[in-house]
KOLPA-624233 format. One line per field, with one value per residue (C-alpha): x, y negated, z negated. Coordinates in Angstrom, 3 decimals, padded with zeros to 6 digits. Last residue first. Example, Ala and Ser with C-alpha at 12.3 -4.5 7.8 and 13.67 -1.06 7.14 Angstrom:
KOLPA-624233
east (013.670, 012.300)
north (001.060, 004.500)
up (-007.140, -007.800)
This chain:
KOLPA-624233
east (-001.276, 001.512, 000.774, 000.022, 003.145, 004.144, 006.186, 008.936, 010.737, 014.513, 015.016, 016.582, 013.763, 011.324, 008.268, 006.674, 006.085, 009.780, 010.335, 007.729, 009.922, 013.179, 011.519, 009.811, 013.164, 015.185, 012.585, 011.606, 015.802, 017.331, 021.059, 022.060, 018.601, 018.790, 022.469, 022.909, 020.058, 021.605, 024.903, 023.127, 021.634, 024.994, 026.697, 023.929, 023.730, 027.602, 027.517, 024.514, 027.015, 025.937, 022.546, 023.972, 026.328, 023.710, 021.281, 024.299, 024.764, 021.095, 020.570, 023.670, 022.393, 018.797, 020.786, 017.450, 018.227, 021.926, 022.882, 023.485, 024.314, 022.993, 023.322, 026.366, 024.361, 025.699, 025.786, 022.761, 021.607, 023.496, 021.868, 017.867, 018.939, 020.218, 023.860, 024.477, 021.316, 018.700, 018.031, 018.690, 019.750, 018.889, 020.563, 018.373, 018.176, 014.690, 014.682, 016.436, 014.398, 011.401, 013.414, 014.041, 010.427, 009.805, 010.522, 011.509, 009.730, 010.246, 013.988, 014.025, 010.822, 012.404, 015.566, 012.832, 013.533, 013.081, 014.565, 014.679, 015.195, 017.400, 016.712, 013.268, 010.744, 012.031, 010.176, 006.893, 007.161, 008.242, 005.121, 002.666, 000.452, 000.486, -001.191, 001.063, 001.237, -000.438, 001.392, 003.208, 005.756, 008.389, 010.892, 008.438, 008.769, 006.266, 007.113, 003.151, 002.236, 004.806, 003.130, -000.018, 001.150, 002.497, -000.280, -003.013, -000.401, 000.139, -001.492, -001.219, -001.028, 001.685, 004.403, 006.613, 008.473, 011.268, 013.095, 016.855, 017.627, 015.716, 018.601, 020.843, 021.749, 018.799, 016.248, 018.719, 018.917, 014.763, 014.612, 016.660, 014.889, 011.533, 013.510, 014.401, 010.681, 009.771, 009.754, 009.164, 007.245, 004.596, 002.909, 002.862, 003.604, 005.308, 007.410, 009.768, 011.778, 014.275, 014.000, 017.163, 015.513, 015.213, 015.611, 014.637, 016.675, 016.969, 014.104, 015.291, 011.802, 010.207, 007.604, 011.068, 012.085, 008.526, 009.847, 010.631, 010.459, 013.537, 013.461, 015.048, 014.134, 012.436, 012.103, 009.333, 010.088, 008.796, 009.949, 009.656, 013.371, 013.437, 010.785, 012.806, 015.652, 014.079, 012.952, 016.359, 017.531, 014.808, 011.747, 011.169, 009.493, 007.812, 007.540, 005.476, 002.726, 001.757, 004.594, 003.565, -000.192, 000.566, 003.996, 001.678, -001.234, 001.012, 002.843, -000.515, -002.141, 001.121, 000.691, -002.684, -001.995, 000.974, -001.315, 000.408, 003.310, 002.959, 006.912, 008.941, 005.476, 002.770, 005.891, 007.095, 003.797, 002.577, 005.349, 006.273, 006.412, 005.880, 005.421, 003.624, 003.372, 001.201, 001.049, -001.880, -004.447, -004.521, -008.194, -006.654, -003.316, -005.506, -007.274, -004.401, -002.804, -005.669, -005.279, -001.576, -002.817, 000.033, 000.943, 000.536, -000.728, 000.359, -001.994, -000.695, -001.663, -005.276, -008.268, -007.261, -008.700, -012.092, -011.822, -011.700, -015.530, -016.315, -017.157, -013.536, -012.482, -015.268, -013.588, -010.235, -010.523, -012.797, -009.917, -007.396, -009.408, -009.604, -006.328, -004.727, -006.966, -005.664, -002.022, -002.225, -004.349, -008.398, -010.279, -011.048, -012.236, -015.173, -014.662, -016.231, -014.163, -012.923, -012.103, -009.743, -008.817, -004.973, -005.228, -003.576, -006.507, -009.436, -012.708, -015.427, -018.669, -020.579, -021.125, -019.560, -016.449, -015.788, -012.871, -012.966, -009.849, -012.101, -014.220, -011.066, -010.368, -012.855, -010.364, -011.710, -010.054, -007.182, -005.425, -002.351, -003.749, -007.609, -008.395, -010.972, -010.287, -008.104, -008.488, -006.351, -006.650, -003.689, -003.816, 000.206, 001.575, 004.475, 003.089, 000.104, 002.930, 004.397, 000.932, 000.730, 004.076, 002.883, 000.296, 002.723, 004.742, 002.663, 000.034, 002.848, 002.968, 002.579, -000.124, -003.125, -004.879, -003.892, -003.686, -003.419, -005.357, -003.546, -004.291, -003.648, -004.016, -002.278, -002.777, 000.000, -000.008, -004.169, -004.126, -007.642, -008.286, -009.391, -012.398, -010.932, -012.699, -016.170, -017.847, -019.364, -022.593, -023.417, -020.860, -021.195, -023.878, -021.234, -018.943, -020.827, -020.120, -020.216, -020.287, -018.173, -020.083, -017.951, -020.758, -020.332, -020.182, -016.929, -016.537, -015.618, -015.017, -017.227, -017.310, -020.199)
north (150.126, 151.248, 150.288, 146.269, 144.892, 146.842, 149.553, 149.622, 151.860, 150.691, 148.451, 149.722, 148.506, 150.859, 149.820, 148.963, 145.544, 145.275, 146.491, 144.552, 141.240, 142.672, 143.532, 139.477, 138.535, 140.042, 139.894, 136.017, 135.225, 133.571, 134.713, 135.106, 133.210, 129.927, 129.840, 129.852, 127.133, 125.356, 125.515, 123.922, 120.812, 120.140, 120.257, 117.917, 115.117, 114.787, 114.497, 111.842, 109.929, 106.368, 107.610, 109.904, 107.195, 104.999, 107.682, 109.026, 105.148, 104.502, 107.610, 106.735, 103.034, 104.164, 106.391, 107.773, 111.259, 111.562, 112.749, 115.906, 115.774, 118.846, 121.365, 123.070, 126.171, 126.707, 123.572, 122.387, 125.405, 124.726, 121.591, 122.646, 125.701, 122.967, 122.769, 119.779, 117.869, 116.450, 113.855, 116.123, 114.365, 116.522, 118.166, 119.002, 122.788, 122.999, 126.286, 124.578, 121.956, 124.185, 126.321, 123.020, 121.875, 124.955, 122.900, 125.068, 124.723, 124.834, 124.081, 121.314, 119.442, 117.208, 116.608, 114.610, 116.421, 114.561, 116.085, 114.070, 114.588, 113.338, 112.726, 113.462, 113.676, 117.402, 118.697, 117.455, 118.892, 122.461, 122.098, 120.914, 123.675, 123.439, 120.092, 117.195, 115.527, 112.644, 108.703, 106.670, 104.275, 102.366, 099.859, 097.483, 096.998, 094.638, 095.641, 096.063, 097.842, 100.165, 100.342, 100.487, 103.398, 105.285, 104.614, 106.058, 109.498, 110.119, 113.052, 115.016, 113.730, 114.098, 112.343, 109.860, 107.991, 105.963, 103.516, 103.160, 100.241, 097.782, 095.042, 097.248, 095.599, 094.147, 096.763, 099.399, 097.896, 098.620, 101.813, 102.971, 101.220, 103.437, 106.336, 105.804, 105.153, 108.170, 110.839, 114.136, 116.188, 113.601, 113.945, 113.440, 117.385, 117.708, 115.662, 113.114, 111.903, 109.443, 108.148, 106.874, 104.051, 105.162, 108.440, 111.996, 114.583, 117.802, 121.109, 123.503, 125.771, 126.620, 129.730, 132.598, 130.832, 132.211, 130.900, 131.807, 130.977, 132.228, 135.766, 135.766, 139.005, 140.034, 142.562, 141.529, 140.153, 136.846, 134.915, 131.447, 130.868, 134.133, 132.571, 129.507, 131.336, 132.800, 129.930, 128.210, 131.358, 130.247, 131.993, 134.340, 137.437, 139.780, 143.007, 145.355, 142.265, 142.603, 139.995, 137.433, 136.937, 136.898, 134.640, 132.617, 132.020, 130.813, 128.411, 126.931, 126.539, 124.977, 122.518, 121.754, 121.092, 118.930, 116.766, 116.519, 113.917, 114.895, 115.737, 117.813, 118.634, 119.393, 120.736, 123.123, 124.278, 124.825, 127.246, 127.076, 129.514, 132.578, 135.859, 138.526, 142.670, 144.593, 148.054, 150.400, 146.996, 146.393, 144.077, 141.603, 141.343, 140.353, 138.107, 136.271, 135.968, 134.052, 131.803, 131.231, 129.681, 129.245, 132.160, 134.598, 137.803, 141.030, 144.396, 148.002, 150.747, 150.337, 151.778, 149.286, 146.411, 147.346, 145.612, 142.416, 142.156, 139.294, 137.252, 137.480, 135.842, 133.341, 132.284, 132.506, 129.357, 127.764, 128.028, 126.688, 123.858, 122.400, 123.981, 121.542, 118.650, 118.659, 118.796, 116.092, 114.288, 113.854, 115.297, 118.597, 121.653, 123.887, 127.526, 129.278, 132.770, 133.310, 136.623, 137.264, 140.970, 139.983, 140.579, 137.397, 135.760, 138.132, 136.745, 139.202, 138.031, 138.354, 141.896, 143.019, 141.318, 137.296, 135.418, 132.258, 130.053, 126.746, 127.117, 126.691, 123.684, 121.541, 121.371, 121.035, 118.198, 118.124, 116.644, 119.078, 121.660, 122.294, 125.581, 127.168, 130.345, 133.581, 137.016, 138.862, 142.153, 143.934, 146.817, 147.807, 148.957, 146.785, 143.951, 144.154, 142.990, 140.305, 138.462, 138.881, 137.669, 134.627, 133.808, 133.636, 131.484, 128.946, 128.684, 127.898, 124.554, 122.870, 123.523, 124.590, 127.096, 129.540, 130.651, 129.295, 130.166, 133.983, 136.797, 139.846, 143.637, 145.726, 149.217, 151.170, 153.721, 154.204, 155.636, 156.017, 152.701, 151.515, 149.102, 145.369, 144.096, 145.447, 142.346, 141.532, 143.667, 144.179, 146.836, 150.275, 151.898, 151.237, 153.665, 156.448, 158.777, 162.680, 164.075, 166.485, 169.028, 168.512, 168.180, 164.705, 163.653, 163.919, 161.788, 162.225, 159.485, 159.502, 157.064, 157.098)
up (-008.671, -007.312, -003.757, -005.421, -003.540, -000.722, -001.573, 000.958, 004.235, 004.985, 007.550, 010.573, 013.255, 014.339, 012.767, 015.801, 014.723, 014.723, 017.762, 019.423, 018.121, 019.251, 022.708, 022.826, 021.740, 024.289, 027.520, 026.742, 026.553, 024.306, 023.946, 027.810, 029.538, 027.054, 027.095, 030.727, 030.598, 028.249, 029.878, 033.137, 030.979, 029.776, 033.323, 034.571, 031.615, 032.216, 035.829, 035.587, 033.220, 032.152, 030.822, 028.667, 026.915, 026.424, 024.840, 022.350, 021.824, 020.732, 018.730, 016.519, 016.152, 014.806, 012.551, 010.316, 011.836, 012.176, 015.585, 017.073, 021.266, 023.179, 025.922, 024.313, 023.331, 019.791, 019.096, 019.413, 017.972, 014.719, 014.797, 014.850, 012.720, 009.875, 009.231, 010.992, 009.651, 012.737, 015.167, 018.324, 021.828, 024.807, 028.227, 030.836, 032.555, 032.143, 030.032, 027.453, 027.341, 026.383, 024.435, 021.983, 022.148, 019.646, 016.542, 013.868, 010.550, 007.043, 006.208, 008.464, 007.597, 005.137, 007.101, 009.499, 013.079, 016.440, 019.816, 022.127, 026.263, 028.847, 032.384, 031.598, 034.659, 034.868, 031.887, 033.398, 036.747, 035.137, 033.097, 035.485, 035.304, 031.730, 032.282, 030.932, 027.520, 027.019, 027.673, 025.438, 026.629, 025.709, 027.250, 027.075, 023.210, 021.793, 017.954, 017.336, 020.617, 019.889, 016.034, 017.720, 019.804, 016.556, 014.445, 016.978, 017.584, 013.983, 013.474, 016.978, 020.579, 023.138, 025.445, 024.611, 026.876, 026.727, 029.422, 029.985, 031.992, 030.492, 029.971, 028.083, 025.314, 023.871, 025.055, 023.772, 020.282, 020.213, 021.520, 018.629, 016.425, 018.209, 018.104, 014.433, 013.345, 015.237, 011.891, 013.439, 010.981, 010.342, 013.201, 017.381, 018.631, 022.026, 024.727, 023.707, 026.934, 027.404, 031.665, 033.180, 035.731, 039.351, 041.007, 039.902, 038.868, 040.363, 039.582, 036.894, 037.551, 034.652, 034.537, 034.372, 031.360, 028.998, 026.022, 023.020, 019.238, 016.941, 015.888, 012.186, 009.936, 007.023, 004.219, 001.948, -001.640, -001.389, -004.292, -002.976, -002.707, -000.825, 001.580, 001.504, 003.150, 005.716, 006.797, 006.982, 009.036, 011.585, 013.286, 010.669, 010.953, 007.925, 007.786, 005.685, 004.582, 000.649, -000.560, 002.512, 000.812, -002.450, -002.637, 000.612, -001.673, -004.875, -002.744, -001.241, -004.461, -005.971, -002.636, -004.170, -007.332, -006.511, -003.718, -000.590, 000.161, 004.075, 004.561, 001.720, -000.524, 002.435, 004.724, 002.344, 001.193, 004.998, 005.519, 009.218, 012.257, 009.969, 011.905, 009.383, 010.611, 008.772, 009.391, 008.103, 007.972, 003.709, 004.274, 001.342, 003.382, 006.835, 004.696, 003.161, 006.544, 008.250, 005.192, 005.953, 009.306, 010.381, 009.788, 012.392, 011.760, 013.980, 012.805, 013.833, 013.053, 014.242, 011.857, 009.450, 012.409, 011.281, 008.024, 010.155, 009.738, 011.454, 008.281, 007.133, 010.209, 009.615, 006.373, 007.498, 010.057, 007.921, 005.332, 008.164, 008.941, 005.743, 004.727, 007.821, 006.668, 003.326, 004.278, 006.812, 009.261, 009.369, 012.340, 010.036, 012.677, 011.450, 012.845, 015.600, 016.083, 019.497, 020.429, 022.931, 024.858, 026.648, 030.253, 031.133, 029.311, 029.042, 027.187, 025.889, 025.904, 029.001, 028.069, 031.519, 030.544, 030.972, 032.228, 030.486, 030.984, 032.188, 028.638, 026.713, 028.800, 026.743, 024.024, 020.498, 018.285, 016.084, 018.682, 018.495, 018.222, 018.912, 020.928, 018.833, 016.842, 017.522, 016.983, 019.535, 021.542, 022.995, 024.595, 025.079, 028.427, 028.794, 030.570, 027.958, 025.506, 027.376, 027.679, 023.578, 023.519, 025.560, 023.377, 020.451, 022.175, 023.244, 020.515, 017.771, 019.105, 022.855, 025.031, 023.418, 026.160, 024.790, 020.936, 017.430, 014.248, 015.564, 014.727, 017.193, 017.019, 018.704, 020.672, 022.276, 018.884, 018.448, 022.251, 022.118, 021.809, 018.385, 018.365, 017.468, 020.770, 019.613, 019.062, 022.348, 022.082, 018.231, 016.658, 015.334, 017.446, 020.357, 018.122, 018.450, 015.064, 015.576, 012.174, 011.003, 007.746, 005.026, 002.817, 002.249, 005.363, 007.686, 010.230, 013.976, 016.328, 019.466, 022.361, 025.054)
């Protein structure tokens, strides 16, 4: 039996048992008795969804209970990027006495039931997001203030709002994307709704301790947005040591998208670019994307549509299969709409990295997507909406296997010198742990 003791009114301590506190099953946010190794996870977005914010932030959970910490995470129903409930979650399952509790990679999960919006876009993200935040209310999340430490992850931004309105004792924010940004730059959302969204994330980010950006373009639209807490830029990792650089395969040069089908990516260029390839170079290059998401129905009709052979769309691998997967691409695309640049960093990047194969990047110069490109020397930048661009970059990788290896081995010495899992996951833990050089602050409504 655990005790915590209390004191009533008169002073008197009280010995409280803690297992008379919560119904079996929901006592994974019960303080360990080491209050400063435990953490406190939430997450919309966790294992087993493949691709996404899921993937790195479930890994720096893993990373953490490597290094001692208990880690237990909130999380809701495996669903991104299909928008509809994975049947796998039931095949990672490792169950505690009370039949419960899940473990993944001994990482304490909780998953909240939550309603899940099939439709695409702005609207159905808050749909699902608010349903999201709703039952994490419901669980009573005003037990996680007894930790010191509480990690949010936005998205969902409504998660985020209801950690800030429980105060935890440190509140630690990672922002993968700003969902106003992308409703108004890229989905064309409603203006009352996006001002909704802008005016919950000013609240909601302002009352966090720390927040952590994934790109410098991030961080600047959170200063655009008048967020006033101190933050820093950790990009996305990846686990490296899980994918294997395996050798090219033989037969036709293969183009490879691999991740997220929406609105963010904008695949009307790779499919002109497809096109002009077809007519010049007599099916020697074939594409294939691989994923689900949005826009995934309108973009195989559309291939369909335009009758081009030299496409294909198939579904992303098994995680399993990752380093498999990766390989199949002799070179690899990177799609970025300049809308969605300054609000979101597309994690596919690492993942390419990590494989050792060099990729083509639709994006602006000075965005993080291109400066990266640079920066590691595994990549060609082209002009997204440069159908023609994208089509001679592909050419002239396909023509030089000696070319496409050297790149793809600087990315990977890139990818383990200044990206490493074991840097940013320790700069990341740091900062949760307070003990990063920022200066102490007020957070917003302390005064009051």
């Amino acid at each position: 039996m655990q005790h915590k003791f209390v004191r009533a009114k008169g002073g008197r301590p009280i010995a409280v048992d803690w297992t008379s506190l919560t119904r079996p099953g929901q006592d994974l946010v019960r303080p360990s008795p080491d209050h400063t190794r435990t953490l406190t996870l939430v997450s919309l977005h966790f294992h087993p969804e493949p691709i996404g914010t899921a993937v790195p932030v479930s890994d720096f959970a893993a990373w953490c209970v490597e290094q001692g910490w208990d880690v237990c995470t909130l999380t809701g129903l495996p669903h991104y990027p299909s928008r509809r409930v994975m049947p796998e979650a039931r095949d990672c399952r490792v169950h505690d006495q009370d039949g419960r509790t899940m473990r993944w990679r001994g990482v304490r999960v909780r998953r909240l039931s939550h309603f899940v919006a099939r439709s695409p876009g702005a609207l159905g993200r808050f749909i699902t997001e608010g349903s999201f935040a709703i039952r994490l209310a419901m669980h009573g999340l005003f037990r996680t203030a007894l930790h010191q430490k509480v990690v949010s992850v936005c998205p969902s931004l409504l998660a985020v709002a209801v950690v800030s309105l429980f105060r935890p004792t440190h509140h630690t924010v990672i922002v993968h994307d700003l969902p106003s940004g992308l409703g108004a730059g890229v989905a064309g959302a409603n203006t009352f709704l996006v001002a909704l969204v802008r005016s919950i994330e000013r609240w909601s980010l302002s009352r966090a301790d720390r927040l952590i950006a994934v790109s410098h373009a991030l961080k600047e639209q959170l200063t655009h947005a008048g967020v006033s807490t101190p933050c820093v830029v950790i990009p996305p990792h990846i686990n490296e040591q899980a994918i294997c650089v395996l050798p090219e395969r033989s037969g036709l040069v293969t183009a490879l998208y691999s991740g997220a089908v929406g609105l963010k990516q904008g695949f009307e260029t790779l499919l002109d670019a497809a096109a002009l390839i077809e007519q010049t170079q007599d099916n020697k290059v074939r594409f294939v994307v691989r994923g689900d998401g949005g826009t995934a129905r309108e973009l195989e009709k559309a291939i369909t549509d335009r009758a081009l052979a030299c496409v294909s769309f198939e579904p992303l691998v098994a995680t399993d299969q990752l380093s498999r997967g990766l390989a199949d691409g002799h070179i690899h695309i990177i799609l970025q709409r300049p809308e969605a640049s300054s609000y979101a960093m597309p994690s596919k990047l690492f993942a390419t990295l990590a494989a050792g194969r060099p990729f083509i990047a639709t994006a602006c110069q000075e965005s993080d997507l291109g400066r990266l490109t640079r920066a590691s020397g595994a990549g060609l930048l082209v002009p997204y909406n440069d159908p023609h661009a994208l089509a001679q970059a592909v050419i002239r990788l396909s023509q030089d296997a000696r070319l496409r290896v050297e790149m793809g081995a600087r990315g990977r010495r890139y990818l383990e010198a200044e990206l490493s899992r074991g840097a940013l996951c320790a700069k990341t833990l740091e900062i949760v742990e307070n003990r990063d050089p920022m200066e102490p602050r007020l957070r917003a409504g302390d005064a009051d």
